[in-house]
C-alpha positions in Angstrom: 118.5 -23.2 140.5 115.2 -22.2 139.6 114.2 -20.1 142.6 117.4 -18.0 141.8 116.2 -17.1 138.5 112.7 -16.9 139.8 114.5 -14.0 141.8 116.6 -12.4 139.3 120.1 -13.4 140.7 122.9 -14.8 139.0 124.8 -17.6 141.2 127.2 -14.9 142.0 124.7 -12.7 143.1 122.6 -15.3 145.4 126.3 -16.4 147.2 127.4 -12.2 148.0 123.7 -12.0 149.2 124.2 -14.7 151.0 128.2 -13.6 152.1 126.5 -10.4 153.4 124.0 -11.9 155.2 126.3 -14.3 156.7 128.4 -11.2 158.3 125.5 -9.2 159.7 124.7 -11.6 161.2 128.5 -12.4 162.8 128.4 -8.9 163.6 125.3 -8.8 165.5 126.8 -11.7 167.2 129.7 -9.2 167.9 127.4 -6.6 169.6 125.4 -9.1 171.9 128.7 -10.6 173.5 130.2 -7.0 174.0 126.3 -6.1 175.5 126.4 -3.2 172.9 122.3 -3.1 172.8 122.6 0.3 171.0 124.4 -0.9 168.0 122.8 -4.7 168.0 119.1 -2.3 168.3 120.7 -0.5 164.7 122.4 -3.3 162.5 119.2 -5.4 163.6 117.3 -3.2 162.3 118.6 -2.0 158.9 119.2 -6.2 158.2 115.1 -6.6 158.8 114.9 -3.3 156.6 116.7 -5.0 154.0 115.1 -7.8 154.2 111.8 -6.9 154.0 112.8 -5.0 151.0 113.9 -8.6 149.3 110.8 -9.8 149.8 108.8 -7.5 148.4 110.8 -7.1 145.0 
């Protein structure tokens, strides 16, 4: 549990981060079955965005 406190999350917080995560990811899934490119390109990129961002708090 200490890396959670380490990064300021409650439990709570760490399992909707993870929830979230969880359906981007599903939904990218979505996109490259359907071939959508355009919309996988997007989400893809706003999850790396937000990622990045994480990492550098």
């Amino acid at each position: 549990m200490g890396e959670m406190e380490n990064m300021g999350m409650t439990d709570n917080q760490y399992k909707d981060f993870v929830e979230n995560f969880k359906e981007d990811l599903e939904e990218l899934n979505e996109y490259k079955e359907a071939n959508d490119d355009e919309r996988y390109e997007k989400k893809y990129k706003r999850v790396m965005e937000r990622l990045e961002k994480s990492l550098k708090r």
